[in-house]
MIDOKOL-975571 format. One record per residue (C-alpha): residue in three letters; chain; x, y, z. Coordinates in pm, 1 decimal, always signed. Example, Ala and Ser with C-alpha at 12.3 -4.5 7.8 and 13.67 -1.06 7.14 Angstrom:
! residues 2
<node><residuo>ala</residuo><cadena>A</cadena><xx>+1230.0</xx><yy>-450.0</yy><zz>+780.0</zz></node>
<node><residuo>ser</residuo><cadena>A</cadena><xx>+1367.0</xx><yy>-106.0</yy><zz>+714.0</zz></node>
END
This chain:
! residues 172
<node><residuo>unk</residuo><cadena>A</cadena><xx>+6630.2</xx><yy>-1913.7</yy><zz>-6617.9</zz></node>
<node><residuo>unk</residuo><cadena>A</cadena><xx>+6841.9</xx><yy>-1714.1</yy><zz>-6354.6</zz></node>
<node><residuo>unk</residuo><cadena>A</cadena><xx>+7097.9</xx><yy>-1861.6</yy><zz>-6125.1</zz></node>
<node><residuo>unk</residuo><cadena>A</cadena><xx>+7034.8</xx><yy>-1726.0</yy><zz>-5769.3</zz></node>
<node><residuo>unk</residuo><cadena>A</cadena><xx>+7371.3</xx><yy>-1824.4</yy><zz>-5584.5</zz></node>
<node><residuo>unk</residuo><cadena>A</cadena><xx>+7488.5</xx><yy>-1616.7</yy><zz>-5241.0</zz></node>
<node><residuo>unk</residuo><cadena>A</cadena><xx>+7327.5</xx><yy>-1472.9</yy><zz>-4979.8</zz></node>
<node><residuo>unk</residuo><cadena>A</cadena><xx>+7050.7</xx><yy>-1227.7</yy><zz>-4957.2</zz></node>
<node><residuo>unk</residuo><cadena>A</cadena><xx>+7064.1</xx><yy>-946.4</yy><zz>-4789.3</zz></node>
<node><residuo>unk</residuo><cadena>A</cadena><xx>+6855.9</xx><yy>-1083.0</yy><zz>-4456.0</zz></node>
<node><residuo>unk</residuo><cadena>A</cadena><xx>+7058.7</xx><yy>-1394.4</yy><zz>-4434.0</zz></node>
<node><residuo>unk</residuo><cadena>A</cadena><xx>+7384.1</xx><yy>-1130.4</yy><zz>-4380.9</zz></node>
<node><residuo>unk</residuo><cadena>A</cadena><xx>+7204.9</xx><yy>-911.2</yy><zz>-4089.1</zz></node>
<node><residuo>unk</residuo><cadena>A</cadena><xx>+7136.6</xx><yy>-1204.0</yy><zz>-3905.4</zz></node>
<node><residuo>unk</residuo><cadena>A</cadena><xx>+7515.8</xx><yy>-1327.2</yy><zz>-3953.7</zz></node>
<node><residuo>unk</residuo><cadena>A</cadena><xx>+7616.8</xx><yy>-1002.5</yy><zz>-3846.4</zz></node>
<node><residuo>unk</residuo><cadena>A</cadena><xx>+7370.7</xx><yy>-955.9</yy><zz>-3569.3</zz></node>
<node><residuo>unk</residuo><cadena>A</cadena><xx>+7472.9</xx><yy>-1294.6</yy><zz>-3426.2</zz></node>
<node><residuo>unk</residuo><cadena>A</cadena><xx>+7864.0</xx><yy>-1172.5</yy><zz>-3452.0</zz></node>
<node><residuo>unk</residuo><cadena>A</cadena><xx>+7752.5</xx><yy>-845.6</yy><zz>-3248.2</zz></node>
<node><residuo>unk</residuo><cadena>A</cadena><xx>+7591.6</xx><yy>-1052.1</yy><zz>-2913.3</zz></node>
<node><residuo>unk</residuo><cadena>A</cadena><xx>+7884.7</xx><yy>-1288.9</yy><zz>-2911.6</zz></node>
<node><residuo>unk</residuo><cadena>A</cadena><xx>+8083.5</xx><yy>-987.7</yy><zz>-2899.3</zz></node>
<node><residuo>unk</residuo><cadena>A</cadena><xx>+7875.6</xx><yy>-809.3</yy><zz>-2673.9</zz></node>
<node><residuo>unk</residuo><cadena>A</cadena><xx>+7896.2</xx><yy>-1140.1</yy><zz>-2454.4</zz></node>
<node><residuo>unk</residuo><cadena>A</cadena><xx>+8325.3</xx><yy>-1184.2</yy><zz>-2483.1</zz></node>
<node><residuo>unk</residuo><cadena>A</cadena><xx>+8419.1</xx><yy>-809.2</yy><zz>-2464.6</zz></node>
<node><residuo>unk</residuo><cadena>A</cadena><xx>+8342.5</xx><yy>-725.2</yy><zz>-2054.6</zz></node>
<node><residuo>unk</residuo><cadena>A</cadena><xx>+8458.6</xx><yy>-1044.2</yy><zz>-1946.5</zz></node>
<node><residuo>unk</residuo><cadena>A</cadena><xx>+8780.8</xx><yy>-982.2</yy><zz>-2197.7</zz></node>
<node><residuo>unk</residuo><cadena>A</cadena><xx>+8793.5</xx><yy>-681.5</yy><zz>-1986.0</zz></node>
<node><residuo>unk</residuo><cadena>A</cadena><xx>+8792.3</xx><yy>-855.8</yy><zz>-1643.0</zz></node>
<node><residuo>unk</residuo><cadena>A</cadena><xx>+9068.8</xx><yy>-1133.6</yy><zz>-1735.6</zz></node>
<node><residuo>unk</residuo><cadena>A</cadena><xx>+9277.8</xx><yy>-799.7</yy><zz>-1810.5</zz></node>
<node><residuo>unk</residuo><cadena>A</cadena><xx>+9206.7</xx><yy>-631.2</yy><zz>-1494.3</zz></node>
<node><residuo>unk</residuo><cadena>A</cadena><xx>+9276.7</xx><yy>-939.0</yy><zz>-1284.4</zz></node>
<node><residuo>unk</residuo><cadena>A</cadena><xx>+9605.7</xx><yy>-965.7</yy><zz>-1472.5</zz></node>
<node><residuo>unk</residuo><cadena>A</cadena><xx>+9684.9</xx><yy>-604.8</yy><zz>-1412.7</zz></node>
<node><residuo>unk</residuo><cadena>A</cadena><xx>+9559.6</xx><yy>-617.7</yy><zz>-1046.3</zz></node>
<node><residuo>unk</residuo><cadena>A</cadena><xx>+9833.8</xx><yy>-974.4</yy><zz>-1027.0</zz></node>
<node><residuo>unk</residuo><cadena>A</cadena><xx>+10104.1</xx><yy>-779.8</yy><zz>-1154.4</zz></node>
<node><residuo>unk</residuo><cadena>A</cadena><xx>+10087.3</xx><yy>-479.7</yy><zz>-891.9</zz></node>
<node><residuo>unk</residuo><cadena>A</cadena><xx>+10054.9</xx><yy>-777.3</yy><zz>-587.1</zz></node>
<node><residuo>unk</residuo><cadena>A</cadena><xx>+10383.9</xx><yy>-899.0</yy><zz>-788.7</zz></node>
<node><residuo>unk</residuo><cadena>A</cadena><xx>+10567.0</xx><yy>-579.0</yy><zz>-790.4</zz></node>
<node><residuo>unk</residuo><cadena>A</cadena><xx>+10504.3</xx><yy>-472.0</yy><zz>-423.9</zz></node>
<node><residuo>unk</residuo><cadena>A</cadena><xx>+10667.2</xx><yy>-853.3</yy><zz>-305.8</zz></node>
<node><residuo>unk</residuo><cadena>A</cadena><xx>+10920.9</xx><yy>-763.1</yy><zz>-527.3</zz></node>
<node><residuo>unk</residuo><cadena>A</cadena><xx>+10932.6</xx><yy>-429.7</yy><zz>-335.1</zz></node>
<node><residuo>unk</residuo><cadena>A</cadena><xx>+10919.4</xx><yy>-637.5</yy><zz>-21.9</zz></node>
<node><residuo>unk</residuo><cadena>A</cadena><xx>+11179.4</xx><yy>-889.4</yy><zz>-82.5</zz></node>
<node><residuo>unk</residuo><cadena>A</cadena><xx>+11415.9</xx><yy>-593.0</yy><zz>-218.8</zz></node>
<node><residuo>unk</residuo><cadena>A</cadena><xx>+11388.7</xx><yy>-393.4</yy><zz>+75.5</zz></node>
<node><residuo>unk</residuo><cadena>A</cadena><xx>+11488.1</xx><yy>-702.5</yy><zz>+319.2</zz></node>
<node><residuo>unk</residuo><cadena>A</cadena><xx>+11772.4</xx><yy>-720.4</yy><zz>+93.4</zz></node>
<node><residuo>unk</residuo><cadena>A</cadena><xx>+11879.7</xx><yy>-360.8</yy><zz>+67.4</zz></node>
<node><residuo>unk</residuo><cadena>A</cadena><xx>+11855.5</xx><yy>-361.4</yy><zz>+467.1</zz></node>
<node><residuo>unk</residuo><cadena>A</cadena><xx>+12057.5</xx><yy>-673.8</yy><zz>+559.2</zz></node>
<node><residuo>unk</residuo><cadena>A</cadena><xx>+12337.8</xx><yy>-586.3</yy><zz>+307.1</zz></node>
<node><residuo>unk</residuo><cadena>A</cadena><xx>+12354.3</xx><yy>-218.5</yy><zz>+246.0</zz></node>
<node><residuo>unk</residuo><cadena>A</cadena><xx>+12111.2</xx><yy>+16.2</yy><zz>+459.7</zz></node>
<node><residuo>unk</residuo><cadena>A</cadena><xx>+12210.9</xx><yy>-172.6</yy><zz>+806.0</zz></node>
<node><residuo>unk</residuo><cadena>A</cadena><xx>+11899.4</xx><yy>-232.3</yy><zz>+887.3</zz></node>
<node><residuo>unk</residuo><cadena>A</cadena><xx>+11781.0</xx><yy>+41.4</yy><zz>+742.2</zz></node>
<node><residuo>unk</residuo><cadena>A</cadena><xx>+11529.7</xx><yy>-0.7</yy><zz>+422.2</zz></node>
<node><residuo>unk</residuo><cadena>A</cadena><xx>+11538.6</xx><yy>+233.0</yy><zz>+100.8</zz></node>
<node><residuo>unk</residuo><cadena>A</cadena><xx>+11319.3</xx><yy>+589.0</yy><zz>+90.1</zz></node>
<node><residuo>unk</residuo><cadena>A</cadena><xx>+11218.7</xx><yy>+534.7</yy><zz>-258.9</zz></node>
<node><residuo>unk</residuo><cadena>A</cadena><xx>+11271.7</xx><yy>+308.4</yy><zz>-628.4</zz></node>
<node><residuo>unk</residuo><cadena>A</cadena><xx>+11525.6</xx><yy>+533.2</yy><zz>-727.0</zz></node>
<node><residuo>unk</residuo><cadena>A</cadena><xx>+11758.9</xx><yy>+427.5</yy><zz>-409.7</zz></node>
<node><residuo>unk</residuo><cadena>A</cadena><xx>+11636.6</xx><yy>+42.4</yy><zz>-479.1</zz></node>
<node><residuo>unk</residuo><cadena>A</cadena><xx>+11738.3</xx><yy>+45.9</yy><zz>-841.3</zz></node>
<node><residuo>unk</residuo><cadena>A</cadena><xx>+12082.6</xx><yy>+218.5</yy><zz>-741.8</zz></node>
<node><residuo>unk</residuo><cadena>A</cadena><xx>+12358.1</xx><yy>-73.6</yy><zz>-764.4</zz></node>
<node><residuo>unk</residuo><cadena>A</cadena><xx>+12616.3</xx><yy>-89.6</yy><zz>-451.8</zz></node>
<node><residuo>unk</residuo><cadena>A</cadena><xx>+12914.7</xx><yy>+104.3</yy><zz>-556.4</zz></node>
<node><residuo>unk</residuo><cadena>A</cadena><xx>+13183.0</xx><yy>-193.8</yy><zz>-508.8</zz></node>
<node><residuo>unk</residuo><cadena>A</cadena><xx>+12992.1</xx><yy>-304.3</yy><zz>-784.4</zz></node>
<node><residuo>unk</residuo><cadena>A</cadena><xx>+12686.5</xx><yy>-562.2</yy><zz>-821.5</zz></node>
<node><residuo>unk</residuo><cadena>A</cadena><xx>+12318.9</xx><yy>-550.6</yy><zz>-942.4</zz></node>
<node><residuo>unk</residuo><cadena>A</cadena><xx>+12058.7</xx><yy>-322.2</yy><zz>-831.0</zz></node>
<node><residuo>unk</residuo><cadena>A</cadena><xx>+11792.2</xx><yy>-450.0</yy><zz>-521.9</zz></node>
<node><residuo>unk</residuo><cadena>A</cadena><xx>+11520.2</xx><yy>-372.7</yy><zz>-767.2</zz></node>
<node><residuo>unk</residuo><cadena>A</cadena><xx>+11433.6</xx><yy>-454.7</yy><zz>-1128.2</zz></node>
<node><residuo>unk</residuo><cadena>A</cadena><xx>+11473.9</xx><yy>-202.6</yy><zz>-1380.0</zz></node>
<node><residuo>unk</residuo><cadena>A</cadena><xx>+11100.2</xx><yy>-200.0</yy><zz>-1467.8</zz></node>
<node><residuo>unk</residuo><cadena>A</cadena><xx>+11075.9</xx><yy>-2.2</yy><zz>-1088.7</zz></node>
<node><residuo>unk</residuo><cadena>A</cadena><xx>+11356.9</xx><yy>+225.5</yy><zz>-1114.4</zz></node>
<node><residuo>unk</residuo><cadena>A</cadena><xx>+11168.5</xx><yy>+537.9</yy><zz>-997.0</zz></node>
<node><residuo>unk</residuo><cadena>A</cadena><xx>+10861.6</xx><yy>+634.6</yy><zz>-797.1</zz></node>
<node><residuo>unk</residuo><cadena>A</cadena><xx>+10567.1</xx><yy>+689.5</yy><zz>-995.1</zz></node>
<node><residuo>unk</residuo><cadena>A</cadena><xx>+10653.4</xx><yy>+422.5</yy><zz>-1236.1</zz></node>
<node><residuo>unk</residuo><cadena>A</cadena><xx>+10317.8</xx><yy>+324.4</yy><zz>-1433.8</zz></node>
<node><residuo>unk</residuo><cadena>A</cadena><xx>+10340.5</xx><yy>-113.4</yy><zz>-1441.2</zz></node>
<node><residuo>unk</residuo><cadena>A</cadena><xx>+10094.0</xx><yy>-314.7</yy><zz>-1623.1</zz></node>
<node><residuo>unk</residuo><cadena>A</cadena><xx>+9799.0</xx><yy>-19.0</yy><zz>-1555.9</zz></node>
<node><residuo>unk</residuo><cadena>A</cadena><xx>+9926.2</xx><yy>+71.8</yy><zz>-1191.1</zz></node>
<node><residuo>unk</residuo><cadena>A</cadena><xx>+10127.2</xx><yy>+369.8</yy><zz>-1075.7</zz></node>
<node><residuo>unk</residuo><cadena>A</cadena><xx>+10386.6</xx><yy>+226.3</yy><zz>-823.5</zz></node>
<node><residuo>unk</residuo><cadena>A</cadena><xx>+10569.6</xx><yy>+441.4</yy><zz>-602.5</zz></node>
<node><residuo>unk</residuo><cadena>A</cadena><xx>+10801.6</xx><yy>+369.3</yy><zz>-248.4</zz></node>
<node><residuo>unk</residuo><cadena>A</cadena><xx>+10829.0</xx><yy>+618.4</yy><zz>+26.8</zz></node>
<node><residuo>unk</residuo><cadena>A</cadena><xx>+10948.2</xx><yy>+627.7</yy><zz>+369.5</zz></node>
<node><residuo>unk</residuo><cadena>A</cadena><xx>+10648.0</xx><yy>+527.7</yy><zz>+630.8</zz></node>
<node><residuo>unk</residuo><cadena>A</cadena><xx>+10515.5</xx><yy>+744.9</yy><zz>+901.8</zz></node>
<node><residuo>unk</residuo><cadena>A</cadena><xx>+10741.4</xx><yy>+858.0</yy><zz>+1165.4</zz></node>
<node><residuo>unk</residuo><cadena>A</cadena><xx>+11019.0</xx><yy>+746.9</yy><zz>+986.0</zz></node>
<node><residuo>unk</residuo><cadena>A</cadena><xx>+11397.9</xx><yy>+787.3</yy><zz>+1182.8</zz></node>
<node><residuo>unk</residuo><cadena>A</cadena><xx>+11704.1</xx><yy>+791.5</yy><zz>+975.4</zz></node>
<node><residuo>unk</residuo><cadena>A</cadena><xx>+11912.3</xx><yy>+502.6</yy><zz>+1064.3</zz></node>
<node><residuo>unk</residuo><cadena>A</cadena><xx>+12204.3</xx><yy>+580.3</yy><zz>+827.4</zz></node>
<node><residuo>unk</residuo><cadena>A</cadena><xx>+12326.7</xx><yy>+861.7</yy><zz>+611.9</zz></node>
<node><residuo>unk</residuo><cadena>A</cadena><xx>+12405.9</xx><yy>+817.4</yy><zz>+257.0</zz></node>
<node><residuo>unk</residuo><cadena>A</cadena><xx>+12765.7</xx><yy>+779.6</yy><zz>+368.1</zz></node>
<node><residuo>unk</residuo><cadena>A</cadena><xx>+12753.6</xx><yy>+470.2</yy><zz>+580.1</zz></node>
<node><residuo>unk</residuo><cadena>A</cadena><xx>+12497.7</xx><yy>+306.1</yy><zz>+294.6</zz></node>
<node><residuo>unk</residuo><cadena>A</cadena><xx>+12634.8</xx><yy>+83.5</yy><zz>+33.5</zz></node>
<node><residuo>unk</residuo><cadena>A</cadena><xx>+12527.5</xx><yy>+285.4</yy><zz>-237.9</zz></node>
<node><residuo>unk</residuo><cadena>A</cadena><xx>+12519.6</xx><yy>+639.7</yy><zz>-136.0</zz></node>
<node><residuo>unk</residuo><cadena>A</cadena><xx>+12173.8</xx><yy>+696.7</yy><zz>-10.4</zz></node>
<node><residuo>unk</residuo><cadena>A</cadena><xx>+12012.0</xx><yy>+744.3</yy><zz>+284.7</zz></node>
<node><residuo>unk</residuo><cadena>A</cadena><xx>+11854.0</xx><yy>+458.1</yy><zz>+477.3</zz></node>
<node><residuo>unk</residuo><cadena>A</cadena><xx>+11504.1</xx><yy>+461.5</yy><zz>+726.2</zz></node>
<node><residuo>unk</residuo><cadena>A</cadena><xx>+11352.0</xx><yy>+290.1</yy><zz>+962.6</zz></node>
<node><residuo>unk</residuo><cadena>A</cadena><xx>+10986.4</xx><yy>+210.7</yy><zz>+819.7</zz></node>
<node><residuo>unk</residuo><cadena>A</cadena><xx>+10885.3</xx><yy>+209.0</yy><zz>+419.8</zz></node>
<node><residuo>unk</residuo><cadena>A</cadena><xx>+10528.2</xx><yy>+300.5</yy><zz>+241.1</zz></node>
<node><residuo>unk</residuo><cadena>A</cadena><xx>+10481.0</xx><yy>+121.2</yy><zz>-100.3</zz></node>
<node><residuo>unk</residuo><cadena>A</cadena><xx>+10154.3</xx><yy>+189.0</yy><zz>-292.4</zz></node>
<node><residuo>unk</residuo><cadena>A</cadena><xx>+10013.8</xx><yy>+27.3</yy><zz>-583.6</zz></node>
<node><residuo>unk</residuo><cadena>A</cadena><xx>+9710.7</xx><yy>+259.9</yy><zz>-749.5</zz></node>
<node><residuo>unk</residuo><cadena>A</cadena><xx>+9507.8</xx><yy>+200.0</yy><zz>-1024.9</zz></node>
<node><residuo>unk</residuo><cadena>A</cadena><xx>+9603.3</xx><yy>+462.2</yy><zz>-1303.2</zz></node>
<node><residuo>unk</residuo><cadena>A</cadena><xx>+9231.8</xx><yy>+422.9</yy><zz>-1450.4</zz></node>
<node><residuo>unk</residuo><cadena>A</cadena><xx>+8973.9</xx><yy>+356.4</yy><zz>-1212.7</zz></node>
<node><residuo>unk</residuo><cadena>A</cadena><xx>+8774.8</xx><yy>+115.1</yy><zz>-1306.3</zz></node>
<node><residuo>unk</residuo><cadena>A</cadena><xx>+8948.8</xx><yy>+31.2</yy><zz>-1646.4</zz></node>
<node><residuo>unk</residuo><cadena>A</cadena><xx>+9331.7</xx><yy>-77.0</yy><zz>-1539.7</zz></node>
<node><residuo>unk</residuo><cadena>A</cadena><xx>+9198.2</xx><yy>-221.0</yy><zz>-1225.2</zz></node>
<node><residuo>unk</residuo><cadena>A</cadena><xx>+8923.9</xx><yy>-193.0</yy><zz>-953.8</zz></node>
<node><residuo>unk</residuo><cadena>A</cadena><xx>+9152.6</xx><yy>-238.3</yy><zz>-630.8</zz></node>
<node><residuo>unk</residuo><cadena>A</cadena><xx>+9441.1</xx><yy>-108.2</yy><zz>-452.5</zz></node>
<node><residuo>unk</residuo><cadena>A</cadena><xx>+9757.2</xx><yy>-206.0</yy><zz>-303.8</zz></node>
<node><residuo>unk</residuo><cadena>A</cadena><xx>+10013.9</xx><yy>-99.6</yy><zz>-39.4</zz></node>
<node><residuo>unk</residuo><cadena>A</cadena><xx>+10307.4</xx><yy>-268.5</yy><zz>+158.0</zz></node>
<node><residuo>unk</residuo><cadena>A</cadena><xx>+10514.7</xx><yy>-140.2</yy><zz>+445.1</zz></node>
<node><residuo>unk</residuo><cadena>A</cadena><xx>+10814.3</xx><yy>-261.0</yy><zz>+653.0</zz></node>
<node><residuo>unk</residuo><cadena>A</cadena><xx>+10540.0</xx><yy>-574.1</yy><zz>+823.4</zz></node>
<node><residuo>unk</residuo><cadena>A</cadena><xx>+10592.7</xx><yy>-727.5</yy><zz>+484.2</zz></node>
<node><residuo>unk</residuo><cadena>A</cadena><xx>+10179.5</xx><yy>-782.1</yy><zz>+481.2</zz></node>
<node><residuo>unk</residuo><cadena>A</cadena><xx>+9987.5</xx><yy>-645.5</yy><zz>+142.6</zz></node>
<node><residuo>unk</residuo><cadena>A</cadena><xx>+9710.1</xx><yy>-464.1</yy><zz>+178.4</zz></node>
<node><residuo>unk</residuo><cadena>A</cadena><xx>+9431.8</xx><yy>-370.1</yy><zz>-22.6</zz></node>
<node><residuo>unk</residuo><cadena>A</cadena><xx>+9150.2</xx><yy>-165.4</yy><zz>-100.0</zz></node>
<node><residuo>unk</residuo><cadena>A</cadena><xx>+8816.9</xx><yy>-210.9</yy><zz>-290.2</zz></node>
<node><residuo>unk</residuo><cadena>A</cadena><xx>+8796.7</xx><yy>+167.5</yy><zz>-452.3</zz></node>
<node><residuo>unk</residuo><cadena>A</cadena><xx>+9104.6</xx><yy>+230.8</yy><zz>-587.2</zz></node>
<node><residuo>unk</residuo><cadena>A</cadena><xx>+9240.0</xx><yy>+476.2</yy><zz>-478.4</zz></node>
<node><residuo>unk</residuo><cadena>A</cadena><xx>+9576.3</xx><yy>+534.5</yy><zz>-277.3</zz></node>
<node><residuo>unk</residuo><cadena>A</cadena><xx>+9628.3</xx><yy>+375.0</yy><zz>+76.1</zz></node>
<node><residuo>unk</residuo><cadena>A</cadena><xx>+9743.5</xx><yy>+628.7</yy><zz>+350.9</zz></node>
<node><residuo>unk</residuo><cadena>A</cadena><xx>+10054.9</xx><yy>+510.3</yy><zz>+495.3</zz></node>
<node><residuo>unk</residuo><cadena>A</cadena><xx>+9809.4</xx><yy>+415.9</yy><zz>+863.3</zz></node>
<node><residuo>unk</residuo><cadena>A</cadena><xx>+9644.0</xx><yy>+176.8</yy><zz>+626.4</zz></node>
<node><residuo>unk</residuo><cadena>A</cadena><xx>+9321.3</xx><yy>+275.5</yy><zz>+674.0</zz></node>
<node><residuo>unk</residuo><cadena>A</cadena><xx>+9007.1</xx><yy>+111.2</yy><zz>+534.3</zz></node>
<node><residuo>unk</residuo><cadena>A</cadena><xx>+9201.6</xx><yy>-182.7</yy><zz>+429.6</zz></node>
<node><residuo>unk</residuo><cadena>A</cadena><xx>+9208.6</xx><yy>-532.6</yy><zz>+406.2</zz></node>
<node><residuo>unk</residuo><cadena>A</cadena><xx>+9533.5</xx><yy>-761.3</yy><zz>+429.2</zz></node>
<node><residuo>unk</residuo><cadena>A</cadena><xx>+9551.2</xx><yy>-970.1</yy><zz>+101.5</zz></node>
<node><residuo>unk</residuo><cadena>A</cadena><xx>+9813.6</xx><yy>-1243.5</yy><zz>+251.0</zz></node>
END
């Protein structure tokens, strides 16, 4: 008499086959969750960009705002923190899946030269922040930009926002 204990051979495809469609069924919306979180952390970091610039223009660029991260993440030189975390100290920054970078906005006036600032750079009078997907598709689906109006916008293809914020939406 043999003793037949286990599992045969058909009894282990079907395990395995069942493992495959509940991955095939968690995997894309893994995907999405991580997305959305990426897409959450770029809306984060242009408020951040936002409230930094108010700041950097009531105390340091007389009411002026910052041309770029670099200037933002530049402490006052009588001493003090930076306007600007150090996880967007310089333009073109990749955050959480998103390539972040500040510039000054369209027609753009100098209000004060890197010797009247706080901190040694120049200050103007409008800002461009964008917020761009570094994978299509993969990091995130949508868009983001900010300017001086404090309002985020965004767009549904991904790709950057012109500073006239065309073919957007506001988000807030």
């Amino acid at each position: 008499m043999r003793n037949n204990e286990g599992f045969t051979l058909i009894e282990l495809l079907i395990v395995v086959a069942i493992i495959g469609i509940l991955a095939a069924i968690a995997v894309p919306g893994l995907l999405r969750a991580r997305m959305s979180g990426n897409e959450a952390s770029a809306i984060g970091s242009m408020r951040a960009i936002n409230s930094a610039q108010v700041t950097y223009a009531a105390t340091c660029g007389g009411d002026g705002y910052a041309e770029d991260l670099a200037t933002l993440a530049t402490p006052p030189t009588t001493g003090g923190d930076a306007f600007i975390g150090p996880d967007l100290n310089a333009n073109g920054v990749t955050k959480s899946g998103y390539n972040i970078a500040l510039e000054a906005g369209a027609n753009s006036i100098a209000v004060r030269t890197s010797a009247n600032t706080c901190n040694g750079t120049n200050s103007f009078s409008t800002y461009h922040a964008t917020a761009t997907p570094a994978t299509v598709g993969q990091s995130g689906t949508r868009a983001f930009a900010t300017n001086n109006s404090g309002a985020i916008f965004q767009n549904f293809t991904g790709t950057a926002i012109a500073v006239t914020m065309a073919g957007t939406q506001i988000l807030q």
